[in-house]
KENU-921910 format. One line per 4 residues: number of its first residue (from 0); their letters; for each residue x, y, z of C-alpha. Coordinates in steps of 0.5 Angstrom, whole numbers, plus 500, padded with zeros to 3 digits. Layout:
// residues N
NUM	a	X Y Z ~ ...
This chain:
// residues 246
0	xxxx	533 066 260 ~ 534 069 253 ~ 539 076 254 ~ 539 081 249
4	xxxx	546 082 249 ~ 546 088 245 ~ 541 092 249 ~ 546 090 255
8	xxxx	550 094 256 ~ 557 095 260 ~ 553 101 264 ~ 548 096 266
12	xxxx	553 090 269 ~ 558 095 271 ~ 558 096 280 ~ 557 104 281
16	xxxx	558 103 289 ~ 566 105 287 ~ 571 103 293 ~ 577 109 291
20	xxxx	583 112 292 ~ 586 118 291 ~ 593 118 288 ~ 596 121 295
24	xxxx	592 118 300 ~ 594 116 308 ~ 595 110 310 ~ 590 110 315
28	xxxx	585 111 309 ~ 588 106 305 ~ 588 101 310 ~ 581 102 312
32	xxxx	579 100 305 ~ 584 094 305 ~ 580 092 311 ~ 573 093 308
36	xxxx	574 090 301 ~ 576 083 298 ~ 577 086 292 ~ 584 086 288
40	xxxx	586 093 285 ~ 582 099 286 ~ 582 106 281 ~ 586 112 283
44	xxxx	582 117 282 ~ 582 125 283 ~ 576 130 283 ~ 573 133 277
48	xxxx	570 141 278 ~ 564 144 275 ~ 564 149 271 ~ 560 153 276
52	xxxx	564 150 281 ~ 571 153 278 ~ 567 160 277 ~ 564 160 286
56	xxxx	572 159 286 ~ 575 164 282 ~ 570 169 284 ~ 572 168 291
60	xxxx	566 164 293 ~ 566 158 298 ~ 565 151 294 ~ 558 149 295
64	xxxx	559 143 299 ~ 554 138 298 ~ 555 140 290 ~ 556 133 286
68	xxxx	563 132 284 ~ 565 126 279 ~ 571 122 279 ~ 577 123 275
72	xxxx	580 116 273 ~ 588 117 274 ~ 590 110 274 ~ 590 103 277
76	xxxx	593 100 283 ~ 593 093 285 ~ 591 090 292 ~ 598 087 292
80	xxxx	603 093 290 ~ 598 097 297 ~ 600 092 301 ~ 607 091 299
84	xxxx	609 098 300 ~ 605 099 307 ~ 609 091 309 ~ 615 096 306
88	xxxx	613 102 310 ~ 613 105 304 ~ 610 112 306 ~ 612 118 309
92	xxxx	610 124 312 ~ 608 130 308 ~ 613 135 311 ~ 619 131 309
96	xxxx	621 129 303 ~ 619 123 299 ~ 622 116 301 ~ 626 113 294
100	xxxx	621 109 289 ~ 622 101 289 ~ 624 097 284 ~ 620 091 281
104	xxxx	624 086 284 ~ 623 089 291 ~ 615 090 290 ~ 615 082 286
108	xxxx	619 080 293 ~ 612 078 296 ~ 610 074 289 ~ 606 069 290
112	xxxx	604 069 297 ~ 603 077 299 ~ 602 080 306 ~ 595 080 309
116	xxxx	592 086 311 ~ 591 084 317 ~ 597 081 319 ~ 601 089 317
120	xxxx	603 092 324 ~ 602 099 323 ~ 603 104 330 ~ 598 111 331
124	xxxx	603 115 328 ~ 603 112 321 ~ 595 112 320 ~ 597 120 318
128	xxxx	603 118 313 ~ 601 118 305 ~ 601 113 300 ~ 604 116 293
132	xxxx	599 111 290 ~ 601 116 283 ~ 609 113 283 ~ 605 105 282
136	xxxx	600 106 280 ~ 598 104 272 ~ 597 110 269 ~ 593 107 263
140	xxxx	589 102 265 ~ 584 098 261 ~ 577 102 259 ~ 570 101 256
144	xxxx	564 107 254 ~ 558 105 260 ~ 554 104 253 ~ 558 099 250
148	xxxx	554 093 249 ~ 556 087 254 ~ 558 084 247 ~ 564 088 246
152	xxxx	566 087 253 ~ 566 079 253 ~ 572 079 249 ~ 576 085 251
156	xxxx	575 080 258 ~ 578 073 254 ~ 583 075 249 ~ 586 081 254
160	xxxx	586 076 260 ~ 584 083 264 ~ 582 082 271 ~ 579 088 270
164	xxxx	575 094 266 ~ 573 100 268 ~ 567 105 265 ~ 569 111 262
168	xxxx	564 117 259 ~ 567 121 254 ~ 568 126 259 ~ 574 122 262
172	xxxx	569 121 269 ~ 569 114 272 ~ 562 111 272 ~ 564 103 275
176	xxxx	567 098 274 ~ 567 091 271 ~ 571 084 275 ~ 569 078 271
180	xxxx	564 076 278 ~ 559 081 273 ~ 559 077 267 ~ 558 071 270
184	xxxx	551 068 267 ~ 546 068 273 ~ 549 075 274 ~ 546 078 266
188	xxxx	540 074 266 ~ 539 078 273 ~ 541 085 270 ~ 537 083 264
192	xxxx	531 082 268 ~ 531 087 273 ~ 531 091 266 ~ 525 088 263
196	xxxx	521 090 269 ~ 523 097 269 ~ 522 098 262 ~ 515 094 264
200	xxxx	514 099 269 ~ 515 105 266 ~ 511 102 260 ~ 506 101 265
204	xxxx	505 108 268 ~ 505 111 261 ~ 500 109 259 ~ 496 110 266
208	xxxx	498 117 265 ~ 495 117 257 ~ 488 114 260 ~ 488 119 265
212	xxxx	489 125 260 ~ 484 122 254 ~ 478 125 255 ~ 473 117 255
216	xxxx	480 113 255 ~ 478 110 263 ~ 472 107 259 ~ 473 104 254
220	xxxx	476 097 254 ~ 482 094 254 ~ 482 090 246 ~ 483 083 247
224	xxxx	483 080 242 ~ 479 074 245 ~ 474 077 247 ~ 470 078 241
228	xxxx	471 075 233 ~ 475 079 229 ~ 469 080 223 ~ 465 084 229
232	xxxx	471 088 230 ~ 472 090 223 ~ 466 093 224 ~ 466 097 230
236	xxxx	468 105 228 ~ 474 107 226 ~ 477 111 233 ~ 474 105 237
240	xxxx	479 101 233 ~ 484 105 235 ~ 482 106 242 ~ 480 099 243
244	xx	488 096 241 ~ 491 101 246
């Protein structure tokens, strides 16, 4: 199939469906995701207010609970750095003070071959104890506008070697993310065509909507330019040319 690369763009090959953390979560929630996902970094993100939201709150007003809240991105973290510190036991609880932070060499000690997730032992008690995921974390990682062509993409991909990239709008807030599952071929070619069926779709029932609103429109035919020769067309009135090409 032949892909518009520059009508494709970083928002439309993206996976939205986020698996995140927040900078301080609990072992229990870090460990849950482990669990639940294969994928080898995730965002450290924080909650956005609204402007309405922040007025409920400074005006005494409880937040709205099924307000929609963006994520802010603070950084990145690695699959390999998470299980390190929970193999480590590096969590605390919030009543005490923070255990002291790992040099590199000792988050490198696992390097190549890291602990699985499965193969942690972690007792009831330790499901409550936090992460501080803010002090590994890559507080600058990699990012790319969701309407940045997938042109632009690729080769952020290949000369960076990034694993990686994820979507920002101009607003700071996290849209997805993009690994290098997403721009393999069969993937684009199948973005791409769900797209053009779409824009088809939406083509489509715009122009049922704009028959259903002319006055006559449902019945004149459609113009096929084989149903009648080009000299008999010519001298057919003005307004049903129009129509007729519709």
């Amino acid at each position: 199939a032949v892909v518009s690369t520059q009508s494709t763009g970083a928002s439309d090959i993206m996976k939205s469906n986020l698996e995140w953390l927040n900078p301080q979560p609990t072992v229990g929630r870090v460990v849950d995701v482990l669990k639940r996902t294969k994928h080898s970094a995730f965002p450290v993100c924080s909650y956005t207010e609204s402007s309405q939201r922040k007025q409920r709150r400074s005006a005494g007003f409880r937040p709205i609970i099924n307000e929609r809240s963006q994520l802010r991105l603070q950084g990145l973290i690695l699959r390999s750095q998470i299980v390190t510190l929970l193999k480590k036991e590096v969590f605390y609880d919030e009543r005490k003070p923070e255990l002291e932070r790992l040099t590199c060499n000792q988050l490198l000690e696992f390097y190549p071959k890291y602990p699985d997730i499965q193969d942690i032992t972690l007792t009831v008690a330790d499901q409550d104890k936090i992460i501080n995921c803010a002090t590994y974390m890559n507080p600058c990682p990699y990012t790319v506008s969701p309407l940045a062509p997938i042109t632009k993409v690729f080769p952020l991909f290949r000369s960076l070697g990034l694993r990686h990239l994820i979507v920002v709008n101009n607003r700071g807030e996290v849209e997805g993310i993009i690994t290098r599952s997403e721009l393999q071929e069969h993937h684009i070619e199948k973005v791409y065509e769900i797209k053009m069926e779409n824009l088809n779709t939406t083509i489509a029932s715009s122009r049922n909507d704009l028959r259903t609103s002319v006055p006559g429109m449902n019945s004149i035919q459609q113009y096929n330019p084989g149903s009648i020769n080009p000299s008999d067309y010519m001298t057919l009135p003005p307004d049903t040319r129009t129509l007729r090409t519709f």
